[in-house]
MDTraj code that builds the backbone (N, CA, C; nanometers):
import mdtraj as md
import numpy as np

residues = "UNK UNK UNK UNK UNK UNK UNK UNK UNK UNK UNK UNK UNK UNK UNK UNK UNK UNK UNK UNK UNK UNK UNK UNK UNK UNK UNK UNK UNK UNK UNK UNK UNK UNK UNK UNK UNK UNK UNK UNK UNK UNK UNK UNK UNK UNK UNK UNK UNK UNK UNK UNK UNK UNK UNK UNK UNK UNK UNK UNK UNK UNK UNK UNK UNK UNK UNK UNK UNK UNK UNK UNK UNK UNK UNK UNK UNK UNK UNK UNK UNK UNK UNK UNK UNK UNK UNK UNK UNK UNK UNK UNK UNK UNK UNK UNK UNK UNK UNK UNK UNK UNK UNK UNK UNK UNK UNK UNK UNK UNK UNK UNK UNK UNK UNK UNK UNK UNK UNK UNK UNK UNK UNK UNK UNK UNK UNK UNK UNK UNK UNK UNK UNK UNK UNK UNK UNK UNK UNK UNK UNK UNK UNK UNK UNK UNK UNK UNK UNK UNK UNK UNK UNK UNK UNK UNK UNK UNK UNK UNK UNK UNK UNK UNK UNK UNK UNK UNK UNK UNK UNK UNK UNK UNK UNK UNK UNK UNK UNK UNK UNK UNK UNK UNK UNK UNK UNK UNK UNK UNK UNK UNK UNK UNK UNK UNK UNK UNK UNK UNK UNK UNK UNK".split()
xyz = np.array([
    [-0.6849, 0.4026, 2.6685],
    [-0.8022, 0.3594, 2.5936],
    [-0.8988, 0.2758, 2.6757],
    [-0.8748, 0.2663, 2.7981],
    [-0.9434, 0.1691, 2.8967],
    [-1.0527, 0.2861, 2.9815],
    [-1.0250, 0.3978, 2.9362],
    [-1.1071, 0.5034, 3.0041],
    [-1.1054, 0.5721, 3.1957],
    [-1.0137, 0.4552, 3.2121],
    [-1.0127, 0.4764, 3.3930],
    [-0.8843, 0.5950, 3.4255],
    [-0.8943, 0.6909, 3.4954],
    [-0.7683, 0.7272, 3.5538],
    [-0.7225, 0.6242, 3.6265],
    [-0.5929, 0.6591, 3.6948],
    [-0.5262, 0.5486, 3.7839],
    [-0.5432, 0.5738, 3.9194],
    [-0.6251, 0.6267, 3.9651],
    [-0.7032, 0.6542, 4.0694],
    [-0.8359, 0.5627, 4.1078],
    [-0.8916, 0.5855, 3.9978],
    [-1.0453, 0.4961, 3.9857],
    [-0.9637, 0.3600, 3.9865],
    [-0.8644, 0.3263, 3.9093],
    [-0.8336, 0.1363, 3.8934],
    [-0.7799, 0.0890, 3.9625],
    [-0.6634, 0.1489, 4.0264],
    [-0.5472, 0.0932, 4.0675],
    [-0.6065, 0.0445, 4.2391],
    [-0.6155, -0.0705, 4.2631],
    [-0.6599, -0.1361, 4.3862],
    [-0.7982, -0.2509, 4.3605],
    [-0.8084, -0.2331, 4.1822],
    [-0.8909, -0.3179, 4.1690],
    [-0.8931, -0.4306, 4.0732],
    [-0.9676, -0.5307, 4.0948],
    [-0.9265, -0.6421, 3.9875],
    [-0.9153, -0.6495, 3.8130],
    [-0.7999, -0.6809, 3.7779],
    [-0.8444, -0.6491, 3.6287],
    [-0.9557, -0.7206, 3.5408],
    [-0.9353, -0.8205, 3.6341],
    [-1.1125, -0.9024, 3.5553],
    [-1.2093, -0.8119, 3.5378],
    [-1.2128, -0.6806, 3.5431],
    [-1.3171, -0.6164, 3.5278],
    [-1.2650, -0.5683, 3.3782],
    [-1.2109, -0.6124, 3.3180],
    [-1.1483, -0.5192, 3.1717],
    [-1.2327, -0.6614, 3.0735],
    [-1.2422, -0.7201, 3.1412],
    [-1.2922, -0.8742, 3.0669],
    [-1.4602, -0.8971, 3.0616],
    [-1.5013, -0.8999, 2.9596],
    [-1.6830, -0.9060, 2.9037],
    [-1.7051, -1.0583, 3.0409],
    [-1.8344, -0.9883, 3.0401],
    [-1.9347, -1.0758, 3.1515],
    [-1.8838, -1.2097, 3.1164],
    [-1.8915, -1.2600, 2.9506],
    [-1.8831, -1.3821, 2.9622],
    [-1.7798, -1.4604, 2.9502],
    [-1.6380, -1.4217, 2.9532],
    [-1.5047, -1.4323, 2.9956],
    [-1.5127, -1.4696, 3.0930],
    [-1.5840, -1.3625, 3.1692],
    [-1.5476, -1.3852, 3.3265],
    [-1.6061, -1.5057, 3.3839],
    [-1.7547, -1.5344, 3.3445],
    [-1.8085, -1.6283, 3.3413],
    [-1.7475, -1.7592, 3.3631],
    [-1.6707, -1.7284, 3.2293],
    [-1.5701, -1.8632, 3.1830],
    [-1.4954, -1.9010, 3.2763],
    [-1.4763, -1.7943, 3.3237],
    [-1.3186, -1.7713, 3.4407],
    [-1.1835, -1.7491, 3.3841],
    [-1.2201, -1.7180, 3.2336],
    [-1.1060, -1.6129, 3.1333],
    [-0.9813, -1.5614, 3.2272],
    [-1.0172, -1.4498, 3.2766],
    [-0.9577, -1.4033, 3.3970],
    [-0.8327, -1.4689, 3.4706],
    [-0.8448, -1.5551, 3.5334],
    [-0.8182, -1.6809, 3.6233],
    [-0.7167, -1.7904, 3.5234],
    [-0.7630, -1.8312, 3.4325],
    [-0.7007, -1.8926, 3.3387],
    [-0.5496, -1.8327, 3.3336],
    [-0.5377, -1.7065, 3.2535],
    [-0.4577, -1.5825, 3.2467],
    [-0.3382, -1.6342, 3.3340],
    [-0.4376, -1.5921, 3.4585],
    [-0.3198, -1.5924, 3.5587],
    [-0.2326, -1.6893, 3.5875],
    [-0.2858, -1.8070, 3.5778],
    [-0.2675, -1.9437, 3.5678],
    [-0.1533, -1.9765, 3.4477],
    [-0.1956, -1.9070, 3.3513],
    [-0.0559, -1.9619, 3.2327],
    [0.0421, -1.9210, 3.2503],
    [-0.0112, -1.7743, 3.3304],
    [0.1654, -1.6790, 3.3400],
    [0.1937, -1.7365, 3.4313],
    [0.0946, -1.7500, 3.5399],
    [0.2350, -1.8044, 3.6500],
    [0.2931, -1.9565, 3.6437],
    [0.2380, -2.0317, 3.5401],
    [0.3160, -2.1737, 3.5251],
    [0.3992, -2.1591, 3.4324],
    [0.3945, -2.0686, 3.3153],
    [0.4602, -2.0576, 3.1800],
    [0.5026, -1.9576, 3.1842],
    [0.5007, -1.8605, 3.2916],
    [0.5945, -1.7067, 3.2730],
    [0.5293, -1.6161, 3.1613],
    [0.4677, -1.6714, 3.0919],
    [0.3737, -1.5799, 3.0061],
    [0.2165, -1.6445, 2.9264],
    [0.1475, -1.4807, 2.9468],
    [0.0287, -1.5577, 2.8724],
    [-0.0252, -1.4714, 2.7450],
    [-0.0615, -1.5222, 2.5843],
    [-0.0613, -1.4249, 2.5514],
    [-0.2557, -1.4694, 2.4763],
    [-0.2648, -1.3753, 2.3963],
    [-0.4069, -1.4017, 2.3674],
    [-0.4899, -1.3034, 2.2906],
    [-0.5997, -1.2882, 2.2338],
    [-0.7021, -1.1422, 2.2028],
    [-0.8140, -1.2204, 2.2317],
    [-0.8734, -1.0554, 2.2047],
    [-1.0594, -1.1070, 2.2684],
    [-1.0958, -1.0015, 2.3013],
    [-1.2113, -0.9795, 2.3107],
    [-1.2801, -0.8379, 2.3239],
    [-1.2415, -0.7665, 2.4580],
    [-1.2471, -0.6960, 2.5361],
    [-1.1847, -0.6384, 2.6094],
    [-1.3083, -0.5642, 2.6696],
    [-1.3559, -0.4585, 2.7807],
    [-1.4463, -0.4035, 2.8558],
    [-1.3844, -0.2479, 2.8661],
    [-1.4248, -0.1447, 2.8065],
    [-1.3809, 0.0299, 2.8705],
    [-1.4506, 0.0152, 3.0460],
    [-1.4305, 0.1576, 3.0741],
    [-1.5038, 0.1833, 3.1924],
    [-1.6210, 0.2531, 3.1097],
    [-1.6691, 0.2819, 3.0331],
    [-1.7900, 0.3409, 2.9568],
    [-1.8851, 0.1938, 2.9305],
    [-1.8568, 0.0826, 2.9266],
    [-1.9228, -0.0159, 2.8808],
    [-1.8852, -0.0994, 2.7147],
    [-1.8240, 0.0179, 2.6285],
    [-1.7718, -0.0349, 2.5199],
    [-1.6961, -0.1371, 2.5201],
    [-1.6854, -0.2233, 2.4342],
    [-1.5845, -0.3211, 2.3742],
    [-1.4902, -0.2756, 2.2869],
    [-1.3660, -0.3320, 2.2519],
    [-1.2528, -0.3061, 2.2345],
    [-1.1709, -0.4262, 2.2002],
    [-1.1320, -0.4647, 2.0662],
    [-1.0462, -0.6037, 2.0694],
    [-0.9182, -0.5831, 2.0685],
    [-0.8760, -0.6565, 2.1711],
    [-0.7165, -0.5821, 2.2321],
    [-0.6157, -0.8022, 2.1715],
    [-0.5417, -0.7113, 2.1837],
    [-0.4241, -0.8463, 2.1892],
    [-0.3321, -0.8093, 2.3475],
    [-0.3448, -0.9402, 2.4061],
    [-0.2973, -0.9489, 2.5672],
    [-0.1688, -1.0302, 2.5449],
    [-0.0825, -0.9494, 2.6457],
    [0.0360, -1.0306, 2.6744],
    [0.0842, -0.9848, 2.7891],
    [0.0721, -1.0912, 2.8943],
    [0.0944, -1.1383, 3.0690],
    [0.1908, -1.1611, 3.0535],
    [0.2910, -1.1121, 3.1089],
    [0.4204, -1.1507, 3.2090],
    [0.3933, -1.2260, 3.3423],
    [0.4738, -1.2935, 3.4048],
    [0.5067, -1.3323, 3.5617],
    [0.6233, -1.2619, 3.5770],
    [0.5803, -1.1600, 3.6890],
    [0.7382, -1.1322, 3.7412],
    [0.7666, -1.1817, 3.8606],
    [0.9088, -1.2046, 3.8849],
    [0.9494, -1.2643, 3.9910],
    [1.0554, -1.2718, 4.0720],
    [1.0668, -1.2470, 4.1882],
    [1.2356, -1.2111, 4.2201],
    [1.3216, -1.2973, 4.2507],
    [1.4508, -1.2932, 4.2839],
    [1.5817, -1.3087, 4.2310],
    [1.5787, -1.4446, 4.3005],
    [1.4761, -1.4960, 4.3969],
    [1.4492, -1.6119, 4.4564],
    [1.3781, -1.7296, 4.3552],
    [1.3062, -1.6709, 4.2610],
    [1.1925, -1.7333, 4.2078],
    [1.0444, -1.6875, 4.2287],
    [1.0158, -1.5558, 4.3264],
    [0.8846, -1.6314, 4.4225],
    [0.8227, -1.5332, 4.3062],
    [0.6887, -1.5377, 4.2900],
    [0.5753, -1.4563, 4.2425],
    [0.5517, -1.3441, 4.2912],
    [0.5956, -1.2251, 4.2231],
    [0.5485, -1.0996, 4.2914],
    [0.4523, -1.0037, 4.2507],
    [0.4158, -1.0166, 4.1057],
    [0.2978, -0.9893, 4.0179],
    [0.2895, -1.0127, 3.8812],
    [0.2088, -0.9185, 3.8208],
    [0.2629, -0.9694, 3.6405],
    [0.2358, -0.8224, 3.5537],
    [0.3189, -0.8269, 3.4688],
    [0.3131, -0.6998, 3.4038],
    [0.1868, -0.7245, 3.2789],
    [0.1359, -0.6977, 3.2437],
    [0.0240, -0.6716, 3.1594],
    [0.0088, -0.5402, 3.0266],
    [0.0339, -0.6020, 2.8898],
    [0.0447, -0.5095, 2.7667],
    [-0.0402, -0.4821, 2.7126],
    [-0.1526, -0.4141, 2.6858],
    [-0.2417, -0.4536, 2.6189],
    [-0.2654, -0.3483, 2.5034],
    [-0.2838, -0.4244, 2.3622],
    [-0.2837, -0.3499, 2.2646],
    [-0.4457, -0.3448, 2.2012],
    [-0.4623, -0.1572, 2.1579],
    [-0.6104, -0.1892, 2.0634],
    [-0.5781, -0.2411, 1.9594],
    [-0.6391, -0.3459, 1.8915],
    [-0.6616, -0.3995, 1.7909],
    [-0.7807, -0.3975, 1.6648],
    [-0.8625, -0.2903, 1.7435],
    [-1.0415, -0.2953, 1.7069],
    [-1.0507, -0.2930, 1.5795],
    [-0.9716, -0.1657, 1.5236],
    [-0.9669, -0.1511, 1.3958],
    [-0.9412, -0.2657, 1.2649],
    [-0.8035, -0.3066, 1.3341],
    [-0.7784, -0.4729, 1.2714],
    [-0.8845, -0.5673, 1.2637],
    [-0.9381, -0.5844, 1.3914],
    [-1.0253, -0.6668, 1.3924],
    [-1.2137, -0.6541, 1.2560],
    [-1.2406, -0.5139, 1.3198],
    [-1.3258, -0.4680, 1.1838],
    [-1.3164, -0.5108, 1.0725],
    [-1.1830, -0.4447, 1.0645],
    [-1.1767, -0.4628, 0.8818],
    [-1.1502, -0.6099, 0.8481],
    [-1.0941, -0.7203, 0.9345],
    [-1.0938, -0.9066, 0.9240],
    [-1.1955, -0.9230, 0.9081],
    [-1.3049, -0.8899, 1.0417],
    [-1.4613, -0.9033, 1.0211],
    [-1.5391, -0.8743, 0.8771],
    [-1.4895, -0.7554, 0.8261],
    [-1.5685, -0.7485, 0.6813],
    [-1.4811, -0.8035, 0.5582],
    [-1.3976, -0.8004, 0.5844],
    [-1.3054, -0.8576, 0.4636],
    [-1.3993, -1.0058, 0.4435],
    [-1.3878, -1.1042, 0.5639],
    [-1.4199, -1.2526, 0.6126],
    [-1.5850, -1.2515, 0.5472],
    [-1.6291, -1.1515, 0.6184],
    [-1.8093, -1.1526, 0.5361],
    [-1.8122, -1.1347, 0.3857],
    [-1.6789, -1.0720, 0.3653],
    [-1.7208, -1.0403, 0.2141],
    [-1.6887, -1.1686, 0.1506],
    [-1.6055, -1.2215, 0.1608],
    [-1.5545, -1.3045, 0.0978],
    [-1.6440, -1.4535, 0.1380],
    [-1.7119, -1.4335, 0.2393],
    [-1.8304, -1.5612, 0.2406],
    [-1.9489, -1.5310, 0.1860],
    [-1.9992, -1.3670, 0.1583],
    [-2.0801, -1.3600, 0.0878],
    [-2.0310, -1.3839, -0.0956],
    [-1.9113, -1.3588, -0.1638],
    [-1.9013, -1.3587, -0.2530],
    [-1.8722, -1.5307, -0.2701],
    [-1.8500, -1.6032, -0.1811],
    [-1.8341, -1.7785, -0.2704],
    [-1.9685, -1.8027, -0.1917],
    [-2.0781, -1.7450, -0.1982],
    [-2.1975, -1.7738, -0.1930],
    [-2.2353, -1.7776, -0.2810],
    [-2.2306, -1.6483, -0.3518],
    [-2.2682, -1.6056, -0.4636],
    [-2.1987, -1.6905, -0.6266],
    [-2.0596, -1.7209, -0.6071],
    [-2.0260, -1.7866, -0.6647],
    [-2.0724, -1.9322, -0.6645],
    [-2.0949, -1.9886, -0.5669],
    [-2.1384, -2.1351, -0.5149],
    [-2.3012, -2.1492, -0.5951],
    [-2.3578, -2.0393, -0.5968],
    [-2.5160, -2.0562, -0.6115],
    [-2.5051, -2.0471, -0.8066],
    [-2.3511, -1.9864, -0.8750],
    [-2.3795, -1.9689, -1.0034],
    [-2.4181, -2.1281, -1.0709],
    [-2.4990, -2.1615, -1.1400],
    [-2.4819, -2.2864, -1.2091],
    [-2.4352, -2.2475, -1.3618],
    [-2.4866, -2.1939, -1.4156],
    [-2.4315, -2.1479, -1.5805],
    [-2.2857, -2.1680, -1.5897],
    [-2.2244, -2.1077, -1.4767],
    [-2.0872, -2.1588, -1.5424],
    [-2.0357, -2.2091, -1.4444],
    [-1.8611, -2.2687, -1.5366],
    [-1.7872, -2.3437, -1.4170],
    [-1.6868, -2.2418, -1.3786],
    [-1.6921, -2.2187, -1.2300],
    [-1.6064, -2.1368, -1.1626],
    [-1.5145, -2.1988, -1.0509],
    [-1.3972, -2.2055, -1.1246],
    [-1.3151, -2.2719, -0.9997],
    [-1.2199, -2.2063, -0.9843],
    [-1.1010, -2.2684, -0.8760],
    [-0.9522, -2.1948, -0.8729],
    [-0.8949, -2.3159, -0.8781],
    [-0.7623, -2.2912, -0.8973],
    [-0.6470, -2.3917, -0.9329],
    [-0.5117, -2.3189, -0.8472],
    [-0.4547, -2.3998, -0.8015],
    [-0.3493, -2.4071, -0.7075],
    [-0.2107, -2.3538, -0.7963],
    [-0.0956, -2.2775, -0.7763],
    [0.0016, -2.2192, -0.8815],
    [0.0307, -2.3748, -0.9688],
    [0.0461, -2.4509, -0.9393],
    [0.0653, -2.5907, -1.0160],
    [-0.0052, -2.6361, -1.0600],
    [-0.1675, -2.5780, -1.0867],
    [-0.2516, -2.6480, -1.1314],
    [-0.3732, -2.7277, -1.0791],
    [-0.3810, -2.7385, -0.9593],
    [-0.4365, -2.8302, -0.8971],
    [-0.5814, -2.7891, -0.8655],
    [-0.6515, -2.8098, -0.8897],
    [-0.8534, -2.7599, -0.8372],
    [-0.8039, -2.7215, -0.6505],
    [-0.8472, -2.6180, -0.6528],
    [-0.8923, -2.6015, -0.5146],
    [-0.9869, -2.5322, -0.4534],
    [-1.0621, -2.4744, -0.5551],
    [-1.2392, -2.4748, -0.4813],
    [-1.3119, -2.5098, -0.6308],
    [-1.4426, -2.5302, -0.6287],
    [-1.5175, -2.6011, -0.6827],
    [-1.6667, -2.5260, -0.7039],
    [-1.7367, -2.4782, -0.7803],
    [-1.8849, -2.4395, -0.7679],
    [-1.9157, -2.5374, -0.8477],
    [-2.0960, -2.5118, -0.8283],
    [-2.1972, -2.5834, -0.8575],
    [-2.2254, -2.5875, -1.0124],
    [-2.1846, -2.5481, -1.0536],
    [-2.2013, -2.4835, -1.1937],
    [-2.0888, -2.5732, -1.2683],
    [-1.9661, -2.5781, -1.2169],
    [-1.8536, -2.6620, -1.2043],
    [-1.8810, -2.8088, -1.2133],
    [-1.9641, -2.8455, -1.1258],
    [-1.9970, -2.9834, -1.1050],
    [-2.1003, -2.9905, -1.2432],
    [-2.2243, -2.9091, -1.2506],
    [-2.3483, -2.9790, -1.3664],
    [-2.2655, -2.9292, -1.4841],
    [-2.1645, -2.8822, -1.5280],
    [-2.1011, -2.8908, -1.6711],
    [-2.0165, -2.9871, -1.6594],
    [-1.9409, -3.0245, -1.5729],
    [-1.8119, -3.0957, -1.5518],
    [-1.9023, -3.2432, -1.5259],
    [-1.9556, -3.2064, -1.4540],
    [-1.9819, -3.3763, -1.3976],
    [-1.9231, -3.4048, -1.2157],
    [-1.8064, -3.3693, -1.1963],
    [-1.7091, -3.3839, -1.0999],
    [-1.7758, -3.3201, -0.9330],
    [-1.8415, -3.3993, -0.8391],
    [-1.8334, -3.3459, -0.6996],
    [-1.7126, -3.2725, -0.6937],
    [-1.7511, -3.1462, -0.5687],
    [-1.6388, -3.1238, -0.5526],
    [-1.5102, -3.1938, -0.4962],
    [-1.5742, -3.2735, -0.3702],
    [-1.4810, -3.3984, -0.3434],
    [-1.4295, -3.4883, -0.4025],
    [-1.4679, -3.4864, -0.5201],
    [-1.3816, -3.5776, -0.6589],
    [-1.2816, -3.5149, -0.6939],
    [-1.2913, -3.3646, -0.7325],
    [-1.1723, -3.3070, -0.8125],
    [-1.1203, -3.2089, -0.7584],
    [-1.1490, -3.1608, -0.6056],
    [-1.0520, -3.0705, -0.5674],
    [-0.9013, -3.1505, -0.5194],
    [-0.7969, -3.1308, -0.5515],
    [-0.6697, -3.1714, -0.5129],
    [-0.5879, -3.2399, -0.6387],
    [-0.7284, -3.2552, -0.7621],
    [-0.6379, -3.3172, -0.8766],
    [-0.5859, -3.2149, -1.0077],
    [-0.4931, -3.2350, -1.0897],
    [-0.4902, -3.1381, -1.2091],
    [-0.5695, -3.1408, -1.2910],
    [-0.5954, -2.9734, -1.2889],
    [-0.7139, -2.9604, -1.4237],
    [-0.6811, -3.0149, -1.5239],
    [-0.6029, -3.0710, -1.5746],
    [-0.5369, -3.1306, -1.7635],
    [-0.6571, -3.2341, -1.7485],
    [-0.7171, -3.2956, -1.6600],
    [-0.7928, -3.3735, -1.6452],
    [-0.9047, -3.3346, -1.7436],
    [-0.9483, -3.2005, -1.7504],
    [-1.0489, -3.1487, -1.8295],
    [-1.0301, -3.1554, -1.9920],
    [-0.8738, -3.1714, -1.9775],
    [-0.8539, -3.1657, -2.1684],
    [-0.7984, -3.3066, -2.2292],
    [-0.8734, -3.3062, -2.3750],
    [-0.8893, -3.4450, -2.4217],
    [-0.7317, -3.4430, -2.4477],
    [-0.7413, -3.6484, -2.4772],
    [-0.5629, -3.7010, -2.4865],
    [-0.4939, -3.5982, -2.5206],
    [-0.5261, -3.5645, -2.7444],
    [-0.4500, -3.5354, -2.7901],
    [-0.3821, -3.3563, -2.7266],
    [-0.4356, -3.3063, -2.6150],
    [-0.4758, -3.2090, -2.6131],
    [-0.3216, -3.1855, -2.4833],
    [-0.3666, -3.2530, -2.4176],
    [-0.2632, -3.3231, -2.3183],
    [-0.1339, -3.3129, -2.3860],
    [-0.1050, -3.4570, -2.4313],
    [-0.0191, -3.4780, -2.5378],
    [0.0614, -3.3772, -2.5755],
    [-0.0064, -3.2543, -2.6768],
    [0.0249, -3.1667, -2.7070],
    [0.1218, -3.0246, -2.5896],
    [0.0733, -3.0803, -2.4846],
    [0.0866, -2.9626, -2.3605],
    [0.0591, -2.8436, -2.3520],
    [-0.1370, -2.8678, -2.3515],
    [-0.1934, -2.7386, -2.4179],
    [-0.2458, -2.6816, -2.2485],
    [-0.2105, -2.7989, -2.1594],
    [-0.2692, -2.7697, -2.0333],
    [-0.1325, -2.6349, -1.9537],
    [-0.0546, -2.6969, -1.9772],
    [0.1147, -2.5913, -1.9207],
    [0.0912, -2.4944, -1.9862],
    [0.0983, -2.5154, -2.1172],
    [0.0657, -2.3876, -2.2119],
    [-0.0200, -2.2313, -2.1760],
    [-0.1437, -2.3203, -2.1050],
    [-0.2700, -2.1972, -2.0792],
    [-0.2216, -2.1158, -1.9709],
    [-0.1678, -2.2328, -1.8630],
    [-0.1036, -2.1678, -1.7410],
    [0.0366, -2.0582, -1.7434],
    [0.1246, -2.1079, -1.8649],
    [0.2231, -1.9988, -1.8691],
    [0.1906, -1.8932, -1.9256],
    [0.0939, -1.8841, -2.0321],
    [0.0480, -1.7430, -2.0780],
    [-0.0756, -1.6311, -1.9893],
    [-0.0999, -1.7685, -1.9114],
    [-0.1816, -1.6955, -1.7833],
    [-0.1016, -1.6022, -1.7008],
    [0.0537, -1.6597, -1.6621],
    [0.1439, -1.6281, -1.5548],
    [0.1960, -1.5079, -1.6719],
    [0.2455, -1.5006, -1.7116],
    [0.2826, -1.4398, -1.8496],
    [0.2320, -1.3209, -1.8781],
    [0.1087, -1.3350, -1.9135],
    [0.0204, -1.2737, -1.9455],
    [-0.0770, -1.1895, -1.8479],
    [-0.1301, -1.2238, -1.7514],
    [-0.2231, -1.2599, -1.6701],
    [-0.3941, -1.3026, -1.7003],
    [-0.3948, -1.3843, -1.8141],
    [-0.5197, -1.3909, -1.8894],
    [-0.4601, -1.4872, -1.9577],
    [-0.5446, -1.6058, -2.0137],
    [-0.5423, -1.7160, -2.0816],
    [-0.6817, -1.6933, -2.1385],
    [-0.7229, -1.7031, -2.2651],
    [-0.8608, -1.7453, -2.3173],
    [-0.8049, -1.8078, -2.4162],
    [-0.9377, -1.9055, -2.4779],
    [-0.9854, -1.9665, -2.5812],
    [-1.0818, -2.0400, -2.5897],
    [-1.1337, -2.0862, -2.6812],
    [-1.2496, -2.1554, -2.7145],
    [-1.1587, -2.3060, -2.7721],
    [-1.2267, -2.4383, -2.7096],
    [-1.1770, -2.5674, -2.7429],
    [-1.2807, -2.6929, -2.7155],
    [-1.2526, -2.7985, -2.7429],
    [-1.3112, -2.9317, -2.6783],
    [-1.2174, -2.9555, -2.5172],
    [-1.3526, -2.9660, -2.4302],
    [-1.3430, -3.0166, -2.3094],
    [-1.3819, -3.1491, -2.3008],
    [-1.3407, -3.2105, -2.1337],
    [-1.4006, -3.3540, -2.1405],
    [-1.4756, -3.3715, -2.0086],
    [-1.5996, -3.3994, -1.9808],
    [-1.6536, -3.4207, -1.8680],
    [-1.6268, -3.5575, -1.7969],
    [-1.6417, -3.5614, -1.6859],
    [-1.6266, -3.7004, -1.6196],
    [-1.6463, -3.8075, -1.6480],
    [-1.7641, -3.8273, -1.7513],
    [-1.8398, -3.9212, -1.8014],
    [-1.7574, -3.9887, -1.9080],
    [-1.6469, -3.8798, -1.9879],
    [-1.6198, -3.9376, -2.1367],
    [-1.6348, -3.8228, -2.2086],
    [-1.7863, -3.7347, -2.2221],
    [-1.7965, -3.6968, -2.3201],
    [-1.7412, -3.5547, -2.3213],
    [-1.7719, -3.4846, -2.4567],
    [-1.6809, -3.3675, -2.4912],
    [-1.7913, -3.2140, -2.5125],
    [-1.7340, -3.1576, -2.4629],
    [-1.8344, -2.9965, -2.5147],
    [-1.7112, -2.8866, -2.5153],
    [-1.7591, -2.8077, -2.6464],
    [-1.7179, -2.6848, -2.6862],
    [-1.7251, -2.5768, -2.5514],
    [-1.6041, -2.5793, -2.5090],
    [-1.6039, -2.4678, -2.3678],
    [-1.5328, -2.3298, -2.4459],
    [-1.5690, -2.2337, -2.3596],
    [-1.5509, -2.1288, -2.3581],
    [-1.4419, -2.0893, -2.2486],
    [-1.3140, -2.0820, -2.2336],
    [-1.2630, -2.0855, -2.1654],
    [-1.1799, -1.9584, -2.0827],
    [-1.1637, -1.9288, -2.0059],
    [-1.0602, -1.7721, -1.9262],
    [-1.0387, -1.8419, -1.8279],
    [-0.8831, -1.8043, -1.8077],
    [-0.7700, -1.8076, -1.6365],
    [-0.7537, -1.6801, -1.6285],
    [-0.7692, -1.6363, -1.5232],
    [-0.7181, -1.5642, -1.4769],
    [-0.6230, -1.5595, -1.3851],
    [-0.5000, -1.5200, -1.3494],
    [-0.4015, -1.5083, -1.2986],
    [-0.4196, -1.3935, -1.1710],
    [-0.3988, -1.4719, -1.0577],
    [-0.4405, -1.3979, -0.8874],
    [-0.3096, -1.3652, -0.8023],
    [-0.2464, -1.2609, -0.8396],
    [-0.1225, -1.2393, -0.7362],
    [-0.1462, -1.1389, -0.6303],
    [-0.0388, -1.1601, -0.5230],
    [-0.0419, -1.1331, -0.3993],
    [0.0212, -0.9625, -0.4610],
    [-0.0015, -0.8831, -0.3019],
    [0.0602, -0.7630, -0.3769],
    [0.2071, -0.8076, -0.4328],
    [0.3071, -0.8307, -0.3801],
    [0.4312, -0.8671, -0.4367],
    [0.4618, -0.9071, -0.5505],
    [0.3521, -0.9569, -0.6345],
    [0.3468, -1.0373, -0.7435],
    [0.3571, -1.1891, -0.7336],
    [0.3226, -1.2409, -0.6273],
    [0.3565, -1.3767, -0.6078],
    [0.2248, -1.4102, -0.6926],
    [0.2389, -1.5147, -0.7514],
    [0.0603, -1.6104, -0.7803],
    [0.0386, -1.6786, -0.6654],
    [-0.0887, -1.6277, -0.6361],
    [-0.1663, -1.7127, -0.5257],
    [-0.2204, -1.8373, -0.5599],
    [-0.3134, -1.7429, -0.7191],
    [-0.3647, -1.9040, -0.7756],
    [-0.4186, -1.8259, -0.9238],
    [-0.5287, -1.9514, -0.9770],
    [-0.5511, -1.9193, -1.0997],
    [-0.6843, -1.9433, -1.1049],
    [-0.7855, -1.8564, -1.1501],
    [-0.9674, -1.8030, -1.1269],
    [-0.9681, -1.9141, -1.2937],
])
top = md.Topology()
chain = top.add_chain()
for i, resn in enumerate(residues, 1):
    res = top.add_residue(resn, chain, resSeq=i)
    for name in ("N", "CA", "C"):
        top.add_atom(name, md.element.get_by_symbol(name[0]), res)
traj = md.Trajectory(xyz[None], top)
């Protein structure tokens, strides 16, 4: 996948498999440097064809060495990865374009909660109904949102086991904002598992 016969390569430096600005770096050199102090070097990063293309490979340097110790070269693995890498790349965009999109909703409150309950992201929409920065209430339990008697009752465990249960919690109730006061929420959990069925978290 490097495009060279072993004719064209073999007598020449492999720093040439490494983008201009690797080399720059002295990428290259580094490499050599870990394997031969640490016996191995491993790593990814875009990679160079003999066509000019890029290629994101995962590297892993050997030091080999004989029966003395001394340095006699290094074996070199290199795997394509490109494909992997693509689909991280858009997965990663999608998912920063969608808590953009979520971040910019104000109408409602959109958060997640940790399998135990706990806030762990926060929108804007979240904050002007709630009251709560996100740096106020990510890391604490949502029960925080429901009044005493409500608590008390253990209506907060409740939502979460019929969420897990179920995979859906709704109802309509009194909430409590930061301030004290109370508003008629409209409420849905949704329940987020991994393929396995693990819960990741709760929407």
């Amino acid at each position: 996948f490097k495009g060279y016969s072993a004719d064209e390569i073999i007598g020449q430096h492999f720093s040439r498999f490494y983008t201009d600005e690797d080399r720059a770096a002295g990428v290259p050199a580094r490499a050599l440097r870990t394997a031969t102090t640490e016996g191995r070097f491993e790593a990814e990063g875009w990679r160079v064809r003999k066509d000019g293309s890029r290629f994101w490979a995962a590297i892993v340097l050997d030091a080999i060495r004989d029966d003395d110790g001394n340095l006699v070269g290094f074996a070199k693995v290199t795997r394509d990865l490109t494909e992997r890498k693509i689909a991280e790349d858009k997965l990663r965009q999608s998912e920063e374009q969608f808590r953009r999109l979520i971040q910019g909703v104000t109408d409602y409150a959109i958060f997640t909660l940790d399998p135990e309950g706990q806030v762990s992201d926060w929108n804007a929409g979240a904050e002007r109904i709630k009251g709560y920065a996100a740096e106020e209430i990510v890391g604490r339990h949502f029960s925080l949102f429901y009044p005493p008697e409500q608590r008390a009752a253990g209506a907060p465990a409740r939502s979460l086991a019929i969420a897990t249960r179920e995979g859906r919690f709704e109802a309509e109730d009194w909430r409590i904002r930061k301030d004290g006061t109370r508003f008629f929420a409209s409420v849905v959990i949704d329940t987020i598992r991994e393929d396995d069925g693990e819960i990741v978290e709760f929407a």
